[in-house]
N, C-alpha and C positions, 0 to 999 in steps of 0.2 A: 242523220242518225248520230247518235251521242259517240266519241270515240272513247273506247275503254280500253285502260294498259291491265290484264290480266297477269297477275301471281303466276310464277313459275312454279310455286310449291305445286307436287303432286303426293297424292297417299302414299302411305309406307307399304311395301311390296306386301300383297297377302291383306290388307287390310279390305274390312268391306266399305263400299260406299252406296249412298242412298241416292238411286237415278231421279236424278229429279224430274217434276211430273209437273204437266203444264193439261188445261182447259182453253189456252189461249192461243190463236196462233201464230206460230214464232216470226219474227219480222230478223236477217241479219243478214249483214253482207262481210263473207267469210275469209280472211286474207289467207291460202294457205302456203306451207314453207314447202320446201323443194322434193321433188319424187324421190321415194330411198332405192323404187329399182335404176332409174336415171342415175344418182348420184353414185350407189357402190361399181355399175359399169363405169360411169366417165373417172372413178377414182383408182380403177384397178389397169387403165387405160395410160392415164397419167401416169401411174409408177412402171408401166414397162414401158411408155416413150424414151426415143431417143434427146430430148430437151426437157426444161423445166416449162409449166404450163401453171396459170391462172383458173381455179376454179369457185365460181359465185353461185348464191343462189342454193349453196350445198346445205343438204335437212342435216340435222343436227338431235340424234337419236340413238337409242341404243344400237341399233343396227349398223347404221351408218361409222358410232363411234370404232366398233369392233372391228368393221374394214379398216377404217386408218389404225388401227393398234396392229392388226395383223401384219398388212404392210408393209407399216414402220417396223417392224419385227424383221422382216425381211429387207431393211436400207434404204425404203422412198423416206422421205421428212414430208411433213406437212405446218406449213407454219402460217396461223392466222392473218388478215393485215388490218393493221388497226384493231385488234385485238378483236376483230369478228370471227367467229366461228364459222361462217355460213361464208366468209370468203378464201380460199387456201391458197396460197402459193404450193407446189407440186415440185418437187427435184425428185425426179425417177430412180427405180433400185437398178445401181447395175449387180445385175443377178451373177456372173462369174464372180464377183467379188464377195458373193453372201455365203459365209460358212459356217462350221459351229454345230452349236445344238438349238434350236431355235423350238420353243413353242407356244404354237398359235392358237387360240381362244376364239370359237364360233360364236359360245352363247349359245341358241337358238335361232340366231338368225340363216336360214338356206341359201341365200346369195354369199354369202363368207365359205361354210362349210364347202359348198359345191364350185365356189371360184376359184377358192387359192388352192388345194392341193396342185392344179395344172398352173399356177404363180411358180410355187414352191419346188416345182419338177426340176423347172430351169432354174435353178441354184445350185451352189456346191455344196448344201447344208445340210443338216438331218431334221427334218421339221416336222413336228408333233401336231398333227391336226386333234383338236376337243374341244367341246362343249359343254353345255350345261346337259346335265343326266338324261334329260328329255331328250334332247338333240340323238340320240343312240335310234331311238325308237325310226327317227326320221331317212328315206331311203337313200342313199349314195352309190349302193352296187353299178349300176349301168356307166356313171359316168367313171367311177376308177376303171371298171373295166377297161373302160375303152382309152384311158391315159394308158393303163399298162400296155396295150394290144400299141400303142403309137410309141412303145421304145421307157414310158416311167415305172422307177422301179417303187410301189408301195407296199405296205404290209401293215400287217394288224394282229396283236395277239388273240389266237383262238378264233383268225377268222381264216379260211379258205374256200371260195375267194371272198375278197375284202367288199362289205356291204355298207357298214357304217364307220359313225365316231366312234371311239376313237381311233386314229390310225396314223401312219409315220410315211411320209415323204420322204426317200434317199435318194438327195438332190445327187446328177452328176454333169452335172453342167452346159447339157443338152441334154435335147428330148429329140427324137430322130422325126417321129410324125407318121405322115403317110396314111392310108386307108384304115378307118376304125369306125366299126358297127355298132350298134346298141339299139333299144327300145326306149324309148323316150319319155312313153304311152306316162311314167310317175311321174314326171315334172319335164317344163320346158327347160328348168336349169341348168340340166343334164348337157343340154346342145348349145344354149349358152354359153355355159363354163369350156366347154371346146372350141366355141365360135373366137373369145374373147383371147385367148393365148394361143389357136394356132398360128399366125403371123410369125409367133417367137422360135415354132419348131424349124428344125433345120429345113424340113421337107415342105413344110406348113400342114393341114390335115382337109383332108378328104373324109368326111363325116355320113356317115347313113346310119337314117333312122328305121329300122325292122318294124316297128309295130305297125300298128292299121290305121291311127291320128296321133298329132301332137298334140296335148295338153297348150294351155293361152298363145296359139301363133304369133299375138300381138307381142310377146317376149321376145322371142324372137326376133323379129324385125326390128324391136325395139334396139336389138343387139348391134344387128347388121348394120342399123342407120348409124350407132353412135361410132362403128366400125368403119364406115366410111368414109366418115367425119374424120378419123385420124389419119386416113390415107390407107386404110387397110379397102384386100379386095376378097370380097366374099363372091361369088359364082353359084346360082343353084341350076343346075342344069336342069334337074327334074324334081320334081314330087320328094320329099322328106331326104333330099341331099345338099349338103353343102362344102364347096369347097373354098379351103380359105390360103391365099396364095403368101408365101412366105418372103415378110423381110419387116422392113422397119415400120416401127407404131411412132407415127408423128403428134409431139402435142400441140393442140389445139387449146386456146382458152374459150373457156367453154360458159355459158349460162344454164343450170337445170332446171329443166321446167316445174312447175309446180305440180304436187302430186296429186292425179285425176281421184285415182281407186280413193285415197282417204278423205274427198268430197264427198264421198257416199254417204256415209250418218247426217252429217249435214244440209244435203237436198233430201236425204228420206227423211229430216226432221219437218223440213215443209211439204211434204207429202204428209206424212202422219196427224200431221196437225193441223194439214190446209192453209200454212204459212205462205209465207216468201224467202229462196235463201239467195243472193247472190255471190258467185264465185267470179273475182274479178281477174284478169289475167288468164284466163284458158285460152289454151293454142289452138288457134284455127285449125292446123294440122299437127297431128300427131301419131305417133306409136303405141301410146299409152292406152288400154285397156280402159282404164278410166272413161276415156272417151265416151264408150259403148253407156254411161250414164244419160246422154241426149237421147238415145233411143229406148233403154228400159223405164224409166222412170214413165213415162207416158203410157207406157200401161198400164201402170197405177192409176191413170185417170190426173196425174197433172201435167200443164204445161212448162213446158220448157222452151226458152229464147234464149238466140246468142246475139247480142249485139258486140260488130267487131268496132274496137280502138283503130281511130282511121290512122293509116301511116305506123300500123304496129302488125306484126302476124297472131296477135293477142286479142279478145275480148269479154266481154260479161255473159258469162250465162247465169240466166235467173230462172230458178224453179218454183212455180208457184202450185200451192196442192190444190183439190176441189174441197167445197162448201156444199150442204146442203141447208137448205131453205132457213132451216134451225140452227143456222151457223155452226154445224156439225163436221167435222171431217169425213169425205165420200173417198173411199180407196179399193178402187175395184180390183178383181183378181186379174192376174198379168196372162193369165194363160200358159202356154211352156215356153220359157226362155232358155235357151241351150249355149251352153262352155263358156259361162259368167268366172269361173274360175274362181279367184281371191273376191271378186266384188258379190259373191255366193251369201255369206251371213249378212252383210246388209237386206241384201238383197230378199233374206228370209224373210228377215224383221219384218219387212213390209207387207210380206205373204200372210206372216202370223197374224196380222191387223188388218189385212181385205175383207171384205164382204163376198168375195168370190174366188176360185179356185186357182192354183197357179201349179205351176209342176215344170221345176230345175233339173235341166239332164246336164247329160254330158258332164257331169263334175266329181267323175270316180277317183279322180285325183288327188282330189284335198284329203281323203285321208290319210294321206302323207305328209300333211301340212305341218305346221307347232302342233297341233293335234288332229286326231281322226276327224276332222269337220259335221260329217254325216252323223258320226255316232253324237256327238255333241250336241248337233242343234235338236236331234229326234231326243237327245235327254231332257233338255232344258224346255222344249216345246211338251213337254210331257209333267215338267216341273209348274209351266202354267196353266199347267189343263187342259191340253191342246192333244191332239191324235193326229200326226201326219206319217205319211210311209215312208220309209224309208229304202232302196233299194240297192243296189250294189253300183249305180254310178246316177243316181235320182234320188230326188227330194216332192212329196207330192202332198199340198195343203189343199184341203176343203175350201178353206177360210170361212166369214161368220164366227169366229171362233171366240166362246165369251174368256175371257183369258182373266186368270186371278192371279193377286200379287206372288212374290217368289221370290228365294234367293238364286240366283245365278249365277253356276260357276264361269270363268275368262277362262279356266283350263294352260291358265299362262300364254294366252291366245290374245293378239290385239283384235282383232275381226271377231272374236268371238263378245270378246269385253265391251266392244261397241254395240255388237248385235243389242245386249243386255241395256244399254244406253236407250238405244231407240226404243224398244219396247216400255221403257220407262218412263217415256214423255208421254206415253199414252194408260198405260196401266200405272196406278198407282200403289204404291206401296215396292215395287221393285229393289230388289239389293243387288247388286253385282261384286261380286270379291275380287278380288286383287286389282282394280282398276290399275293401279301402275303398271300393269304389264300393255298399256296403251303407249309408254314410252317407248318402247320399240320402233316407232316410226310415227307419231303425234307425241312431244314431252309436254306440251300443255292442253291435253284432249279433258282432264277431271274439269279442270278452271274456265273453259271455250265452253265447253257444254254445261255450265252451271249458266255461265251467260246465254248463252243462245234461249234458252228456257223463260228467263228471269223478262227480259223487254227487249226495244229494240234497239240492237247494237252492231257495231263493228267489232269485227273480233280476228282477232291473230291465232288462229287453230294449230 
C-alpha cells in the first residue's frame, strides 16, 4: 500500500463539508493515535503522583489538550520531548501548594468537567470550573453530590444543589472522604471521577452506586486497571461498590493504547462498502470498549481477524465487509445489540445501511452526551428519509431503508459528525457541518477520511 503523509489542515469550526462518496471498496490500513479516555486518566494520575512520570503514545486533541491546560492550571507541567506532543514528561501538582483564583475550561469535553472538580477539592484554591455553553445542558449533579457528601465544599450561582457548569470549587486542602452514594444510571464518569482521586482523600472513599446498572462498565475497569498500575487499591466487595483505599499515587511511565471506540468509522467503512480496513497495533487485552468492535461488526455480516505480533501483547485486526455476486455491498441487520454506549452513532450508521432490522438498547444515557444522541440520530435519520423508533433508553431500525442525500447536523458532536461520514461513503450527495468538531479526539479525521475513500492507502487517522 502506497504511504501517504496527510495534511493537518482541518475545516474552519461550523463549516460544511461534502462526505465523500465511494462505489469502490475501500482497501486501508489505519494507524490510529492514542485513546483520549486512556490518555486524560493516566494524565490526571501523573499530576497527583508522588514523582515525575514519562508519558507516550498521548492523543493529541481537543479533549486531551483541555486536560493538560486544566491541570497545568492547577501546578502539574507537562513538557514535550523532542518537541513531540504525543510524548510528555509529567512533574505532579503538589496540591497544598495550589492557591489563588484559578479558572478551569472544560470545553465540552466530560472527562475534564466530571474529573477535575474532585482534582481541584484537594487544593487551597478557588477554582472556576466552565465550559463551552453547551457543556451546561450536560449532567454533573450526582457526581458533585457525592464530592460534597465526602467533606468538598462547591457551589454554583442559582444552583441548589449544584447540577452543572458552571460552578466553583473552594479548595481547603483536604477532602476528608469516607462513604458517598449516588446513581450513576447518567454516565460511568460519575464513579470514575471518584475512583481516580479517592487515594488523595484523607480517609480514601467508599463509593456506592444506588441505581439498578451502570452505564459502559468497561470505564470503569478501564479506571481501576490504570489505578492499579499506579499502586492504587481499588476493592469491590460487591455489586455497584467501590472502595478505594487511601494513600500515595505512584508514577508509572506509561504507553497509551491506541483508541479502540474511534476505529469504529473506519472498519464500518469496510463494512459499508464491502472493503478491507486494517487496524494495526490492537491490544490482545483490554479495557477499552472499543474492543466490543470484534464482536458487533459481524453482525453486519462481515468478517473480522486478529492476527497477534508475535513477542508483542499487540496485533492486526482486519475487517473485511460482504459482497454480493454484483460486487454490491451485503450488510445484514445486527439484530439487538445492547449498552454499545459511545460506540452507539457508528454503530447506527451501519443500521441505517442494512437490509435488515437492528434494535440498540440499553443506551438511555447518551442523552447526556455533547448532545441528546437519541434525539439526534431519530433527526438526522428522518433528514435522510428514514423512520426508526426512538424510545426512552432504544433506538430500533427496520433497515432496507432507500436513504436520499442530506445535510447533517455534528450537533458539535464528534460520534455524531462521523456517524454523518459513514453514511456518506454510501449515499451520495451527503453534507455534514462543522466536521471540525471531529477534533475533539481524531484532529486529522476531514484528511484520513478523504483518503480512505480516494484508493488504497495507509493512513494516520
Amino acid at each position: 500500500m502506497k504511504e501517504v503523509l496527510l495534511a493537518t489542515m482541518t475545516p474552519a469550526p461550523g463549516e460544511a463539508w461534502s462526505a465523500p462518496f465511494t462505489t469502490t471498496p475501500v482497501a486501508a490500513t489505519v494507524a490510529l493515535p492514542g485513546s483520549k479516555s486512556l490518555t486524560n486518566r493516566h494524565l490526571i494520575l501523573a499530576a497527583l503522583s508522588t514523582s515525575p512520570s514519562r508519558l507516550t503514545g498521548v492523543l493529541v486533541s481537543r479533549d486531551t489538550d483541555l486536560m493538560i491546560k486544566a491541570l497545568s492550571a492547577l501546578g502539574a507541567t507537562f513538557e514535550p520531548v523532542n518537541n513531540d506532543p504525543t510524548v510528555l514528561d509529567v512533574t505532579p501538582i503538589n496540591l497544598a501548594a495550589t492557591t489563588g483564583q484559578i479558572t478551569v475550561d472544560c470545553g465540552l469535553a466530560g472527562t475534564v468537567m466530571r474529573f477535575m472538580p474532585g482534582v481541584a477539592a484537594g487544593t487551597n484554591a478557588t477554582v472556576v470550573v466552565d465550559g463551552d455553553t453547551q457543556s451546561y445542558a450536560r449532567p454533573m449533579g450526582p457526581v458533585i453530590d457525592a464530592l460534597v457528601q465526602a467533606g468538598a465544599h462547591i457551589s454554583a450561582e442559582d444552583q441548589d444543589p449544584v447540577s452543572h457548569l458552571p460552578l466553583t470549587v473552594h479548595g481547603s486542602g483536604e477532602v476528608a472522604g469516607g462513604r458517598v452514594s449516588l446513581d450513576a444510571g447518567g454516565s460511568s464518569q460519575f464513579v470514575s471521577a471518584l475512583l481516580l482521586v479517592g487515594a488523595t482523600f484523607r480517609d480514601g472513599l467508599d463509593i456506592v452506586h444506588t441505581g439498578d446498572q451502570t452505564p459502559s462498565p468497561e470505564h470503569i475497569a478501564m479506571t481501576i486497571k490504570v489505578l492499579a498500575e499506579a499502586g492504587v487499591t481499588v476493592d469491590t466487595p460487591e455489586p455497584h461498590r467501590w472502595i478505594v483505599t487511601p494513600g500515595e499515587i505512584h508514577a508509572v511511565d506509561t504507553a497509551v493504547e491506541p483508541d479502540l471506540s474511534n476505529a469504529g468509522p473506519y472498519l464500518a467503512a469496510a463494512v459499508v462498502t464491502g472493503g478491507t480496513v486494517t487496524v494495526p497495533y490492537w491490544p490482545t487485552e483490554t479495557t477499552q470498549i472499543g474492543d466490543r468492535w470484534r464482536t458487533v461488526l459481524p453482525e453486519f455480516g462481515a468478517e473480522v481477524t486478529f492476527t497477534p505480533m508475535e513477542g508483542t501483547n499487540y496485533g492486526d485486526l482486519t475487517v473485511t465487509g460482504s459482497l454480493d455476486a454484483q460486487g454490491r455491498p451485503v450488510i445484514t441487520g445486527a439484530g439487538e445489540l445492547s449498552d454499545l454506549a459511545e460506540l452507539t452513532p457508528t454503530t447506527a450508521a451501519m443500521a441505517m445501511l442494512a437490509d435488515g432490522p437492528t434494535q440498540l438498547t440499553n443506551i438511555g444515557h447518551l442523552r447526556g452526551h455533547e448532545t441528546d444522541r437519541l434525539i439526534a440520530l431519530n433527526a438526522e435519520a428522518k433528514k435522510l428519509g428514514a423512520t426508526i423508533e426512538e424510545g426512552e433508553t432504544f433506538l430500533r431500525f427496520t433497515g432496507g431503508y432507500a436513504l436520499q442525500p442530506a445535510v447533517l447536523e455534528s450537533y458539535a458532536d464528534h460520534r455524531m459528525a462521523t456517524y454523518g461520514a459513514i453514511i456518506g461513503l454510501a449515499v451520495e450527495g451527503v453534507v455534514v457541518t462543522d466536521i471540525a468538531t471531529t477534533a475533539k479526539t481524531m484532529p486529522n479525521f476531514p484528511s484520513a477520511w478523504t483518503e480512505l475513500a480516494s484508493a488504497e492507502r495507509q493512513i494516520r487517522a
